[in-house]
N, C-alpha and C positions, 0 to 999 in steps of 0.2 A: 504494500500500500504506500503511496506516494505521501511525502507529509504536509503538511497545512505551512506556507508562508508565515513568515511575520509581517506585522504590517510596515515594515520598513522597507523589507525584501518587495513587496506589494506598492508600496511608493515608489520604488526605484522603477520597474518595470514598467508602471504607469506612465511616466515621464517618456518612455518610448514606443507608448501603445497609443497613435491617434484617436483622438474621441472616445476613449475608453476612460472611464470612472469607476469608484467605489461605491454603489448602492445597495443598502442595507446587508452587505457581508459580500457582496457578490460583484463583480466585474459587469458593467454594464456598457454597451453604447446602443445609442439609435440610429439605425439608417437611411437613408433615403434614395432613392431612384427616381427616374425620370417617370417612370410607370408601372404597373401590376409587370407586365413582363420580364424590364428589366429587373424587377426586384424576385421574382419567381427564380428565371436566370440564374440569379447569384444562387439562390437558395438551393439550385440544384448542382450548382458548381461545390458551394459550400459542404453538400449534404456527400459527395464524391470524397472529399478530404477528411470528414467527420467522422463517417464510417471505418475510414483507412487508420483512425486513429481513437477508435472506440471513443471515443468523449464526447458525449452529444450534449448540445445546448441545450438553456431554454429560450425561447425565440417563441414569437408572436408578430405576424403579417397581418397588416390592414393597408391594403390598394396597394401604394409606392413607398410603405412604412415598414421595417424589419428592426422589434426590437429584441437583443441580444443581452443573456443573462448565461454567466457563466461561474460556477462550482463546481467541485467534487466534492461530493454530497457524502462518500466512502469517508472522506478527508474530514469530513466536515466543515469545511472553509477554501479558500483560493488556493491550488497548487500549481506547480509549473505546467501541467497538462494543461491551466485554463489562461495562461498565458501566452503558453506554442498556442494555440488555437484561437486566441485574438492574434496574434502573428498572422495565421493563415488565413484568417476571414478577411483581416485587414489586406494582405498584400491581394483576393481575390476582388476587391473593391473596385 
């Protein structure tokens, strides 16, 4: 089991995670697209990489809106799994 961040370790990484924050324990951003397609799109590009790396988000779509919530839930709190994986979402942006 991978272990739970501290919150320093969790500030540092945030500093190189675009649009990415800490809400309520968790790694959040919100995204946006020009439209339901383009944001569908990502989501199937994301959903590709997600799988390959067992760690699935929590994520909620409305039209051209994808918001992105990430723990390990095993961990109990943010681990390096939910940080590679704002990496990957980000760079598939």
């Amino acid at each position: 089991m991978l272990a739970r961040l501290s919150e320093e370790e969790i500030k540092s990484a945030l500093k190189e995670l675009a649009g990415w924050k800490l809400v309520e324990g968790k790694l959040h951003k919100d995204f946006q697209f020009q439209d339901f397609n383009q944001t569908f799109g990502f989501m199937i590009r994301a959903a590709m990489k997600i799988e390959k790396m067992n760690h699935h988000p929590e994520w909620f779509n409305v039209y051209n809106r994808l918001t992105v919530e990430l723990t390990t839930h095993d961990a109990g709190g943010i681990t390096s799994n939910d940080i590679s994986l704002a990496r990957v979402l980000n760079s598939l942006e």
